[in-house]
Residue, then its C-alpha position, 0 to 999 in steps of 0.5 A: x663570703x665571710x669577713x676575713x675572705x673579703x677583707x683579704x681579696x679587698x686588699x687586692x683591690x686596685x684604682x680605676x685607670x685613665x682608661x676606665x675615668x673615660x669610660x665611665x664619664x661617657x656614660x656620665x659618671x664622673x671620677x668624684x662619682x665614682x670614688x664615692x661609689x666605691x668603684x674599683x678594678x680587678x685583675x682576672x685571678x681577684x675577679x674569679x675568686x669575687x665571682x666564684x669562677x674556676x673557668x679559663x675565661x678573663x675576669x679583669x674588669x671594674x667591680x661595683x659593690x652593693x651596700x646595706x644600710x649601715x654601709x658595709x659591702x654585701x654583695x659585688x657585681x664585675x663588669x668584665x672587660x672580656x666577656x665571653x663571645x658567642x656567634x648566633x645567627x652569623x652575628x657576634x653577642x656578648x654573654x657574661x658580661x656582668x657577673x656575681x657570686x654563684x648562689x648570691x640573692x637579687x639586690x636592689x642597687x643604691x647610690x652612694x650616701x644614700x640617707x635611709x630616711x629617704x627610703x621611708x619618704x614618699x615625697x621623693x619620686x624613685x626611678x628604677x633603671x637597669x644597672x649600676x652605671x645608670x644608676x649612678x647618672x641619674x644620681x648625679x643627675x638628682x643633684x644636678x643644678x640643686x646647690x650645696x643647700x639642698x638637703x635631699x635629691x629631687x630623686x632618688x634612683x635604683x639600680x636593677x640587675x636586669x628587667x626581672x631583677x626586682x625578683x627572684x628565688x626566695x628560698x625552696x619548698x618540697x614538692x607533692x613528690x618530695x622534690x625540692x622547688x625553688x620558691x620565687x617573687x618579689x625580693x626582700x630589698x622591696x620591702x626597705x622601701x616605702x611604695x604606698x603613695x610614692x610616684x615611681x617611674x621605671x626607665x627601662x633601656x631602648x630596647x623596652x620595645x622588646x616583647x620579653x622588655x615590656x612583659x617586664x615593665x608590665x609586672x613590674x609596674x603591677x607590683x609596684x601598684x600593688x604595693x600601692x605607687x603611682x608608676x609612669x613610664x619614662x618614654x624615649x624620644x623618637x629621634x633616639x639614635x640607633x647606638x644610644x642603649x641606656x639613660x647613661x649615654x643618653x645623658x652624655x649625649x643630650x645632657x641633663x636639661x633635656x633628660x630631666x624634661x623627659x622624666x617630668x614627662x613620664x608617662x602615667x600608667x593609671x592616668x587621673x581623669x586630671x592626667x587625661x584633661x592635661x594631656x597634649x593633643x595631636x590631631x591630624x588630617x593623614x588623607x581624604x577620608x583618615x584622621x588620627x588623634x593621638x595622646x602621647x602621654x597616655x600611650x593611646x591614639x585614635x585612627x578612623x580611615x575609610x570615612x563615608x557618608x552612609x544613605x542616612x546622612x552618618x558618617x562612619x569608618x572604621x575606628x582603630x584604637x592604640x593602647x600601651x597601658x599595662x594590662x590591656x589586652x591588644x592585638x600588636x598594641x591594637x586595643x580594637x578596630x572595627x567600624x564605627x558610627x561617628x554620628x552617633x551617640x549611642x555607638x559611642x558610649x558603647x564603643x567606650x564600655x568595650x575599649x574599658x573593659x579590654x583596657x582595664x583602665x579604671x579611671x579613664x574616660x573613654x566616652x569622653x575620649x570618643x566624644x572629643x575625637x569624633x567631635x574633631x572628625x564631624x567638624x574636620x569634614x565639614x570644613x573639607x579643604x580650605x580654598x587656596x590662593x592660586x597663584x600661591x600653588x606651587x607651579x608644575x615643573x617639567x619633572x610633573x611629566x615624563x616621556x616614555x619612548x615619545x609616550x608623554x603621561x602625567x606623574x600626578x593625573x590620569x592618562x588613558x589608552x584606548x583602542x580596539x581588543x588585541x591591539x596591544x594595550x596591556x603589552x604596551x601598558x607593561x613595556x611602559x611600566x617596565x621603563x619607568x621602573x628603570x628610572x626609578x620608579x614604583x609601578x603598580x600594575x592593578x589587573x582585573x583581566x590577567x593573572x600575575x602569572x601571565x603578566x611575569x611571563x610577558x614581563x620577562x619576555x620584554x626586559x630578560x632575567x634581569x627584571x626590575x622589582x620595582x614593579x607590582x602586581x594586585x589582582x583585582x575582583x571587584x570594580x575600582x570603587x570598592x578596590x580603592x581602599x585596598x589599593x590606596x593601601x597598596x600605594x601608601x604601603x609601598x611607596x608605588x609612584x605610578x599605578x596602571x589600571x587594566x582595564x575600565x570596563x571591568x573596573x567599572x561599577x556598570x555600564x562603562x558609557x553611563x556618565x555617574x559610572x565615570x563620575x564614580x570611577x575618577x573619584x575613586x582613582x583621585x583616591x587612590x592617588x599618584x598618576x595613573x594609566x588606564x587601558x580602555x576600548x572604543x565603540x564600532x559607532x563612526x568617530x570611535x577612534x577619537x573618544x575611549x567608549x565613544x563617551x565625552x564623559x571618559x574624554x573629559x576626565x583624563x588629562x591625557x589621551x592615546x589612541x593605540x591601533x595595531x597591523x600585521x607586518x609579517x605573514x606569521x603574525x611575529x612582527x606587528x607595528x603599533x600606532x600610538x595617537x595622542x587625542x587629548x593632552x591638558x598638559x601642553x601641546x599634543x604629542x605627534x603620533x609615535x609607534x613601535x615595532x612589536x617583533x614576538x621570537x620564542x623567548x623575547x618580545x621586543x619593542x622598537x621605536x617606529x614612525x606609524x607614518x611608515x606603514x600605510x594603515x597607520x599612516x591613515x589615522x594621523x592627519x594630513x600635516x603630520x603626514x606632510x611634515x613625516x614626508x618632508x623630512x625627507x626633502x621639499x616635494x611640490x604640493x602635486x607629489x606630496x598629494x599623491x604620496x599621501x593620497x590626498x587632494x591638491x587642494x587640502x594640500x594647499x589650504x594645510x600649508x597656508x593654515x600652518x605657515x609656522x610649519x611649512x614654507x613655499x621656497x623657489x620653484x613652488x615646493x613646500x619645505x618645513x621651516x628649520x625650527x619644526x619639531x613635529 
């Protein structure tokens, strides 16, 4: 715009409100501040003229004018008070909100009283931010705390009209057709600034996670390298909250002290072999077999996972490595994953060549990066865990258990069901999974035998249309040892509290009764983690309903133990009673025996409670007391007729009810009666 023209619509100029002094002082801008700036307001038929809109949209709002090095205002930006609205995707946006002349260059936006000289001083580190108003925060914040006597900031801050407004079109050329092409690049305002030797940090608003966001940061970061900077990335802190966009709230939120620590913590993006020494170290043990070192200040972390000992004695997993320097060609800001022979010297330094190249980082020293993290990891698993003061661990609460309809299993161990093929386990294993999940909790269903399918139809059948989607399902085609990886991820990943195994002898890495094959399994369940369920059969040998496999081996590694056997109760096979034994607890008392009612119609499968000393084939696994308590409840028989009841001998009649006195009672008359405080 000519000069007359702006000194007319000038003197359309009015104050800022009240309104807009507390709006800019959000963003940490005060009125001093914005007087200086030369901040003004405009209605909406001054705002259109400035910008060169005809259109019926409202152009009121605050304008901020650039300035060249004399002083005089070369260009203005509105920021509107009503930008235009458009509805994507069902969401509201904002579109047009800070606006400028049509055909106007890109500039780079200066605070006020800005001396030229400061330009041309490479001792004075330079922060490029978007727009105006962070601009104008960080300024203040340049002086914060320094006193009248300084005579120059500790930085000097740049504005930029948006992630790419450090470029732009630069004038036309004429095509090989003749068409004319508008020719674009860096824009001239870079060249009043002397680069070379300078350190530049570009801070960039919260959403530079954006893919569009860091390609920028990248070029921009390029080109000031080449015009020889030393650039750093200024990074936000995790706990930023959602509704922070930029350094300006940011400042008025957590105030200058602790943004000031951050741009001294910049990130460098062409890091010294000094920056690498200096850099803070977080070294971690994230599980069994994982570590993870990470060097936050240079954007790279190392995560090794799956760590084991090969036959030759190395220890190998497999090593991811994250890098955020610019350049480097990552996969999802995976700069390479792969296994990895920790023990070896030679897989290092090739290791290193590699992450060099794919990092294009020319004074990095990954060979030492990899010698220190692997040094880390070598001497983490020799040490293991350290021993523990036991009587300083944490005590098992009643919540480390849980019942389901009298079924007692373990939030944190290992509890197997057993019995015979087609007795039930798997529905039984699902019913339970399906309860859990009804309380909350995370089930993980790992089948080696069924399809998901099938499990979905059952799943149905049990709990209706209305199904929890707390449960999971992970087909299984190998033995657990070598799933316990995938698995672990399973539970890890979504967050499963409870995980049923069906069933070991498929999940077994050979034969089921082979001692190193239980050895082996446990191990890789204690590394999957969380409490667990696992489906298991019995051996035809005399005394199989006792032990899964007839084998101490699987007796001895479950905290808890049922065993489940399964009748007929009706000729059609639709109405089937399951009993359910418990033969080993760790965790207290055994539970009495508990069952269930199976009834099968054309779309439902129920489950209701029963006692399996109601059904006589049942009845036959539970011992002579539990029999004995089920049938007094009823009321006090002498020990003739309860003999005959239960078809047992008068004399181990006698000898349970003198062994368990704290159970049973001999009243007047000679009849057995339990004591009021039995809970059997």
């Amino acid at each position: 715009m000519n000069s007359p023209s702006r000194h007319s619509i000038e003197a359309d100029f009015q104050p800022l409100t009240e309104a807009d002094l507390r709006s800019l002082e959000r963003c940490w801008i005060t009125q001093e501040l914005a007087e200086q700036a030369g901040l003004r307001r405009v209605d909406s038929a001054t705002g259109s003229q400035i910008v060169s809109r005809n259109g019926n949209g409202n152009y009121s709002g605050i304008l901020y004018p650039y300035h060249d090095d004399a002083g005089k205002s070369v260009l203005y930006v509105l920021r509107r008070d009503y930008p235009d609205i458009r509805s994507v995707d069902g969401k509201t946006k904002e579109e047009h909100k800070y606006l400028v002349a049509g055909g106007s260059r890109q500039r780079l936006y200066l605070p006020p009283a800005v001396d030229p000289s400061w330009l041309k001083d490479t001792s004075i580190l330079i922060i490029l931010a978007e727009g105006e108003k962070k601009a104008l925060a960080l300024w203040r914040l340049a002086w914060h705390g320094l006193g009248d006597a300084a005579e120059k900031p500790r930085f000097l801050p740049i504005g930029l009209r948006g992630v790419f407004g450090w470029s732009g079109r630069l004038g036309k050329e004429t095509a090989p057709d003749g068409s004319p092409v508008d020719v674009k690049g860096p824009i001239p305002d870079l060249d009043r600034i002397a680069w070379r030797g300078r350190t530049v940090t570009i801070c960039f608003d919260t959403n530079v996670t954006k893919p569009q966001v860091k390609a920028a940061r990248e070029a921009l970061t390029a080109e000031m390298e080449r015009r020889g900077a030393r650039v750093s990335w200024f990074e936000w802190p995790s706990d930023t909250p959602y509704h922070i966009n930029g350094v300006d709230d940011y400042l008025a939120l957590a105030g200058p002290e602790k943004v000031l620590k951050l741009i001294e913590a910049a990130r460098p993006t062409s890091p010294t072999i000094k920056q690498q020494g200096d850099c803070p170290r977080d070294f971690q043990k994230l599980d069994e077999d994982r570590y993870k070192l990470s060097l936050h200040s240079l954007g790279i972390t190392f995560d090794v996972d799956r760590l084991r000992r090969e036959r030759s004695g190395d220890l190998v997993g497999e090593l991811s490595v994250e890098c955020d320097l610019p350049g480097s060609r990552t996969y999802n800001g995976t700069l390479s994953i792969a296994d990895f022979n920790l023990s070896s010297a030679r897989s290092r330094t090739e290791r290193a060549k590699l992450l060099a190249d794919r990092s294009r980082s020319k004074e990095l020293d990954w060979v030492a990066l990899l010698e220190e993290f692997s040094q880390l990891v070598i001497q983490a698993t020799r040490q293991g865990n350290p021993a523990v003061t036991l009587c300083e661990v944490v005590k098992p609460t009643v919540n480390d258990l849980f019942r389901i309809e009298g079924v007692t299993l373990s939030r944190t161990d290992p509890a197997i069901i057993f019995g015979d093929g087609a007795s039930a386990k798997s529905f039984t294993a699902l019913f339970i999974a399906g309860r859990l999940a009804e309380q909350g909790m995370r089930v993980l269903i790992a089948d080696w035998e069924m399809a998901a399918v099938t499990h979905r139809d059952r799943f149905e059948r049990l709990f209706g249309a209305n199904m929890s989607r707390n449960v999971l399902y992970a087909r299984c085609e190998k033995p657990v040892v070598f799933e316990a990886d995938r698995l672990r991820r399973i539970v890890r990943d979504q967050r499963v509290d409870y995980a049923i195994y069906d069933s070991i002898v498929f999940g077994c890495d050979g034969p089921p009764e082979a001692a190193e094959c239980a050895s082996r399994y446990f191990q890789s369940v204690r590394k999957i983690g969380v409490g667990s369920l696992h489906i298991a059969h019995i051996t035809k040998a005399e005394g199989g309903d006792q032990k899964p496999f007839g084998s101490a081996f699987w007796f001895n590694g479950a905290r808890v133990i049922w065993f489940a056997k399964l009748v007929e109760s009706s000729q059609d096979g639709n109405v089937l009673s399951l009993g359910l034994f418990n033969r080993k607890s760790n965790l207290g008392r055994l539970c009495p025996p508990t069952g269930f009612k199976i009834v099968f119609s054309d779309d439902r499968t129920t489950f209701t409670r029963s006692n399996p000393a109601d059904t006589p084939d049942l009845a036959d696994h539970m011992s002579v007391r539990e029999r004995m308590v089920h049938l007094l409840r009823k009321g006090a028989l002498s020990q003739e007729a309860i003999a005959e009841e239960i078809g047992a001998k008068a004399e181990t009649i006698s000898r349970t009810v003198r062994r368990c006195k704290q159970v049973f009672n001999i009243i007047d008359g000679g009849k057995v009666a339990l004591l009021e405080r039995d809970n059997s």
